[in-house]
C-alpha positions in Angstrom: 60.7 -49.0 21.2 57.3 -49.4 19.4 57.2 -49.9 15.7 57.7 -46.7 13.6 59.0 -44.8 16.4 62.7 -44.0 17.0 64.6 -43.0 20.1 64.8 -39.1 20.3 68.6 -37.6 20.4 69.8 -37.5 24.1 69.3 -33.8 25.5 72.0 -31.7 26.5 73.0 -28.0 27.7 69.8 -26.4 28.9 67.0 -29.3 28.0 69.5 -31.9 30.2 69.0 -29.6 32.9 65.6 -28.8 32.8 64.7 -32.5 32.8 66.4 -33.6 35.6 65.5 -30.9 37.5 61.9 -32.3 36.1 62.7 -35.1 37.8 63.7 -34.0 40.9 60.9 -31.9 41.3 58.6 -34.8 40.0 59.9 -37.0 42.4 59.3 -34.9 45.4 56.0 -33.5 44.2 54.4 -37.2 43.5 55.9 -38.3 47.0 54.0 -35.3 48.8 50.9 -36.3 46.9 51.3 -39.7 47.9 52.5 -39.6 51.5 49.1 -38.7 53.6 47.4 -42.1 52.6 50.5 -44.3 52.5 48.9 -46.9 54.2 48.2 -49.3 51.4 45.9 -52.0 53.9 43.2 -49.0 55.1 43.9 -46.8 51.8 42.8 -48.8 49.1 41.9 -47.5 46.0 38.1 -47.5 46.8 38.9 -45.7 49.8 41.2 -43.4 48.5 38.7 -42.1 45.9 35.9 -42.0 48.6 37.9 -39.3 50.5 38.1 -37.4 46.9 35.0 -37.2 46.6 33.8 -36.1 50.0 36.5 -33.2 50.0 35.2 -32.7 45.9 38.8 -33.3 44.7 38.4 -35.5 41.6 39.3 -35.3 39.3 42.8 -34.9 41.7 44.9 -32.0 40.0 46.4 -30.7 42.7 47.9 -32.0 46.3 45.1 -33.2 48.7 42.8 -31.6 50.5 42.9 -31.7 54.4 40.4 -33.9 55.8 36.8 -32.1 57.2 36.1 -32.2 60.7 34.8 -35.2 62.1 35.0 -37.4 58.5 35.5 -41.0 60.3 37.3 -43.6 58.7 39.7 -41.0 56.9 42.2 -40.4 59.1 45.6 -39.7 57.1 49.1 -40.1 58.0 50.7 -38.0 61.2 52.3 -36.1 58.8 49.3 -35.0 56.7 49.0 -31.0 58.4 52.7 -30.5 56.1 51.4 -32.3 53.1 47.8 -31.1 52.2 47.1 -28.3 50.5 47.5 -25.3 52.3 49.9 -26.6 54.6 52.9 -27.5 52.6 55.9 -25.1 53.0 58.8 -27.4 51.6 58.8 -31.3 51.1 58.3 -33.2 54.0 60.8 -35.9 55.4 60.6 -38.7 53.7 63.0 -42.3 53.3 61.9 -41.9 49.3 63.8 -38.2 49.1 66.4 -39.8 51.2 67.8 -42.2 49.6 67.8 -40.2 46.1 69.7 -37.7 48.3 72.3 -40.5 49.6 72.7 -42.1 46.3 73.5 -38.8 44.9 75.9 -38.4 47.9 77.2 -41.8 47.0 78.0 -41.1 43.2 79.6 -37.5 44.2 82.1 -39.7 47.0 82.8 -42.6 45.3 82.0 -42.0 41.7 80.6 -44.3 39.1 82.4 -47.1 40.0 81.2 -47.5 43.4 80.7 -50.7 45.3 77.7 -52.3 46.9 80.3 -52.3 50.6 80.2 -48.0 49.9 76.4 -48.1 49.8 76.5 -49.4 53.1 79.0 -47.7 54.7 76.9 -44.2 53.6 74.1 -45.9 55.3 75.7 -46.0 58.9 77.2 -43.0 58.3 74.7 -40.8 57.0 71.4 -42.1 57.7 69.7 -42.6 61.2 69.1 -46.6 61.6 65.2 -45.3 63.0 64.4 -43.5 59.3 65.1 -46.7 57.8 62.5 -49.4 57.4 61.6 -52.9 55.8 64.6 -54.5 54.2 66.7 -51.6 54.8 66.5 -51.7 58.1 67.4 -55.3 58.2 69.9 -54.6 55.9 71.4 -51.6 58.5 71.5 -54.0 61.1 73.4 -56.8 59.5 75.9 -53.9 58.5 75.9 -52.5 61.8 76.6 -56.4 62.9 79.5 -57.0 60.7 77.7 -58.8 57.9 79.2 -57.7 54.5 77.0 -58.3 51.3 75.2 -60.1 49.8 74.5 -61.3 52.9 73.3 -58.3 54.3 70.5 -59.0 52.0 69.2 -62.3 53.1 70.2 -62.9 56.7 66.6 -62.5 58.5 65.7 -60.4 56.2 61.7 -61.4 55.6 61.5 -58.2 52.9 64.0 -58.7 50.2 61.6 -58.6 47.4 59.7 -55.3 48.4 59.7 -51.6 47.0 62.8 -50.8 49.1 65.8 -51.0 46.3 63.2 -49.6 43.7 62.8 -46.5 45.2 66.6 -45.7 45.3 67.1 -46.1 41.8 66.2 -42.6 40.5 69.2 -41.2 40.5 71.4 -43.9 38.3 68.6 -43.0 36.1 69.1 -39.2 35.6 73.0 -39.8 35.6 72.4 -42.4 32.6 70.6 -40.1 30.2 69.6 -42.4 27.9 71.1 -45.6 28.6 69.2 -47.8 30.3 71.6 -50.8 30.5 74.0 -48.1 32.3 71.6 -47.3 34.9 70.3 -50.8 35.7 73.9 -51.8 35.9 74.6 -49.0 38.8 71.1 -49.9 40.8 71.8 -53.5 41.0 74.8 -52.6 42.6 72.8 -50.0 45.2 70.1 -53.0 45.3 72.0 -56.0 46.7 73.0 -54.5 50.0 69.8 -55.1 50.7 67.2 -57.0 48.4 67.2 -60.1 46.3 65.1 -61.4 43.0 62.4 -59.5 42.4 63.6 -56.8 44.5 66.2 -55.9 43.1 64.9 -56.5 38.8 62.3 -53.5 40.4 65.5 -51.0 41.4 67.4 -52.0 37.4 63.7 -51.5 35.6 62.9 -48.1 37.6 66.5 -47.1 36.9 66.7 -48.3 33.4 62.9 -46.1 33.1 63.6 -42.9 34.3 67.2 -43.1 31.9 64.8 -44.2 29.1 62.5 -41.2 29.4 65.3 -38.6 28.5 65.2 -39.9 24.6 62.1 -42.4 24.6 59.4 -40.7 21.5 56.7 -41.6 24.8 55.9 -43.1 27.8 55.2 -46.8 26.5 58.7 -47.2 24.5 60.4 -45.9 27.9 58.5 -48.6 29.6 59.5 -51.5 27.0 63.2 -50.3 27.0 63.1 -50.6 30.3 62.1 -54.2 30.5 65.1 -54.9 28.7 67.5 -54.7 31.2 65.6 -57.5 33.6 65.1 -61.3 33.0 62.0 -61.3 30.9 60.8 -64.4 32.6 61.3 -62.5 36.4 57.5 -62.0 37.5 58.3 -58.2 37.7 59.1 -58.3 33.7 55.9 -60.4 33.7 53.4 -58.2 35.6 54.9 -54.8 33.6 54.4 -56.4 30.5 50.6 -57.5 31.4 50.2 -54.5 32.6 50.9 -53.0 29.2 48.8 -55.3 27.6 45.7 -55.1 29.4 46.4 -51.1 28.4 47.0 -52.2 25.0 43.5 -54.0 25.0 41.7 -50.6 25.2 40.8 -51.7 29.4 40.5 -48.5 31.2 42.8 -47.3 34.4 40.3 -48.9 36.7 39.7 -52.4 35.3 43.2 -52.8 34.5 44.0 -52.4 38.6 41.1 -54.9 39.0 42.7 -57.2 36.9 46.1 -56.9 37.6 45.2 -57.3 41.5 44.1 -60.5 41.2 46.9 -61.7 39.5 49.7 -60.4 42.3 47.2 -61.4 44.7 48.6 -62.3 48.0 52.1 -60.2 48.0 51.5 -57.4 50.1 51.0 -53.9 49.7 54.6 -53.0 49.9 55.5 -56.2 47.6 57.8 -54.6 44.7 55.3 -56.8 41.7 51.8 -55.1 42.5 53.2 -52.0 43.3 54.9 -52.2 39.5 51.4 -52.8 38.1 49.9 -49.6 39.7 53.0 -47.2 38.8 52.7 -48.8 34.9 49.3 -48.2 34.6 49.5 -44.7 36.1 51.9 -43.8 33.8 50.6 -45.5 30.5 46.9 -44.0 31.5 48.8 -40.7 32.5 49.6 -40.5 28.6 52.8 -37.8 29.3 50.2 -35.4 31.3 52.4 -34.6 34.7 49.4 -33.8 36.5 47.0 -37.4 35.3 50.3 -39.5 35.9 51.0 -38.7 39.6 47.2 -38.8 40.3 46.2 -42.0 38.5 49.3 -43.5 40.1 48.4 -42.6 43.9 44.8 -43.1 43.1 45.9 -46.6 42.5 46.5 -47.5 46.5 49.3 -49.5 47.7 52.7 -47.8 48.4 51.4 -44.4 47.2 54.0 -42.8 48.1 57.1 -44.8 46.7 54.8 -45.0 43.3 53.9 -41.2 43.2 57.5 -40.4 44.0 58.4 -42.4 40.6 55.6 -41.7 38.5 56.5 -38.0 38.9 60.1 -38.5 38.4 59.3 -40.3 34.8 56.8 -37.6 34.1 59.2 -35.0 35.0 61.9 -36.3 33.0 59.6 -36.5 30.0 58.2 -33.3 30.1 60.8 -31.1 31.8 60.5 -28.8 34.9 59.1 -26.0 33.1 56.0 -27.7 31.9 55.2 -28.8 35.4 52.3 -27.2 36.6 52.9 -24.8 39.1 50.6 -26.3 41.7 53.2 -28.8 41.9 56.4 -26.9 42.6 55.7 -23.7 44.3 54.5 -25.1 47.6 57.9 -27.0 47.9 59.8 -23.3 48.0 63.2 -25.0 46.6 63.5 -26.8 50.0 63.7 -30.6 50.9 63.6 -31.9 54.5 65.4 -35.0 55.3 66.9 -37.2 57.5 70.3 -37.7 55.9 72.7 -36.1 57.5 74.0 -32.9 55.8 71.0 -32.9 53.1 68.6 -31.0 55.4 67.2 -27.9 53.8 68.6 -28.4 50.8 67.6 -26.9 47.3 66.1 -28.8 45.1 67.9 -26.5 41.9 71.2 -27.3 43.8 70.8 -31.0 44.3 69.4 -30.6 40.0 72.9 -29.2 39.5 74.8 -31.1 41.5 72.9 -34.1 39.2 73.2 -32.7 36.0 77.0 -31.9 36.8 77.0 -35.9 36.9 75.6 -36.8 34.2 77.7 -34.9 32.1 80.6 -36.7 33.2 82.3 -38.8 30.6 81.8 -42.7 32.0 
């Protein structure tokens, strides 16, 4: 926590509910936002805010606009048509929702004390092996082989330090409300079936940030908590910690991603370290504001999607599903599309519940 601030009480009864349905409904929102230019090698920042401005969307504050006819150079996902404005009618398919909606399926079978052999039996059994991608996918086919972990994480597995593990830590996160360590504790198990180093320190420090946001006084104490719960000489714990300085130093959003891109030079776009620079950033130049977080954080480039998905969960959490604009939520219609099996066409105020019902649950 920063000097002179103190950790706010940890919500309950209608505020506990409110903010993890904030978080659900941030997570979802910042994925849709995220999703048509996930394709961090064409849509680079630069790029990104080119097609802003020739559709006269910045500043961004609401989904994106569909592309004009015959703009070259632009061409968004395949997807794009159901997550533009206009088009969207509930939340697209995506393996960001999914594995929120599996790791809430996890905690509901096997509890809190689940092992890392259960997260990867759910896999095979819930999740088709052609949704999964990356490390996961290596990591399905080393189950699906007979490999049991940890070595499901490292047998010719070439992506074991990317986004993969990070982006299935939300949901340890709102089921920790306000303990960090707890959190971390329950992604590192998630994390190993299929990532290593790196990779997994990014699924503990999401984890540990979303459970710091329920009592955090703002965005940076949630963000030093969460540092806490990794190695501090990891170069995840490193880069978040730059990134916090160069924020510190009064550099603004854009020379902080110059800066910071240099330094993680050479990792990739879907590398878990850069992709932590652009979602701290985002949320530190966000300032609380749901609506600047999830834009700054997708205007940053790379794995847009994976970053806007939990940018919007921490701003969610923070501010509470009420003070989401509505521009946000109402296109989703309380429905989320996905892949896992028995999760289509769910509510997103159900799977809230069902979360919150969790969380309340004496450990």
């Amino acid at each position: 926590m920063t000097a002179g601030t103190a950790p706010r009480p940890a919500p309950a009864g209608p505020d506990l509910a409110d903010r993890i349905l904030g978080g659900w409904t941030g997570r979802i929102a910042g994925n849709m936002l995220g999703k048509p230019v996930e394709q961090g090698e064409h849509w680079t920042r630069e790029r990104i805010d080119a097609y802003l401005r020739l559709t006269g969307a910045l500043p961004l504050t609401d989904y994106l606009p569909p592309p004009p006819d015959g703009a070259q150079g632009f061409e968004l996902r395949p997807e794009w048509p159901a997550c533009v404005r206009g088009g969207i009618r509930e939340s697209c398919r995506d393996d960001d929702v999914d594995y929120t909606l599996l790791g809430l399926h996890l905690l509901e079978t096997h509890g809190f004390g689940f092992t890392t052999e259960q997260v990867g039996e759910l896999w095979l059994l819930r999740l088709p092996y052609l949704q999964t991608y990356t490390a996961e996918r290596a990591a399905y086919r080393n189950l699906a082989n007979g490999l049991r972990p940890p070595l499901t994480a490292t047998y010719d597995n070439p992506y074991q330090e990317w986004i993969g593990a990070l982006i299935r830590a939300d949901v340890y996160g709102w089921t920790s409300p306000g303990d960090p360590r707890r959190a971390a504790g329950l992604a590192r198990r998630d994390a190993v079936v299929s990532h290593t180093g790196n990779g997994v320190y990014g699924a503990m420090w999401a984890a540990a940030l979303v459970a710091a946001a329920f009592t955090a006084p703002d965005v940076r104490s949630a963000l030093v908590a969460a540092l806490e719960v990794v190695p501090p000489g990891c170069r995840l714990a490193r880069t978040v910690r730059e990134t916090i300085a160069l924020y510190e130093a009064g550099l603004g959003w854009s020379r902080t991603l110059d800066e910071m891109a240099e330094r993680t030079a050479g990792l990739g776009w879907i590398h878990v370290v850069p992709n932590a620079a652009v979602l701290t950033a985002g949320l530190l130049h966000g300032e609380g504001d749901f609506t600047r977080t999830i834009a700054l954080t997708v205007r940053g480039g790379l794995d847009t999607d994976s970053n806007g998905a939990t940018a919007g969960s921490v701003a969610g959490v923070l501010c509470g599903a009420a003070a989401i604009p509505p521009q946000w939520s109402a296109p989703l219609r309380d429905r989320v599309r996905s892949a896992v099996y028995g999760f289509d066409g769910a509510g997103i105020g159900e799977l809230a519940a069902r979360t919150l019902r969790l969380a309340t649950l004496t450990p």
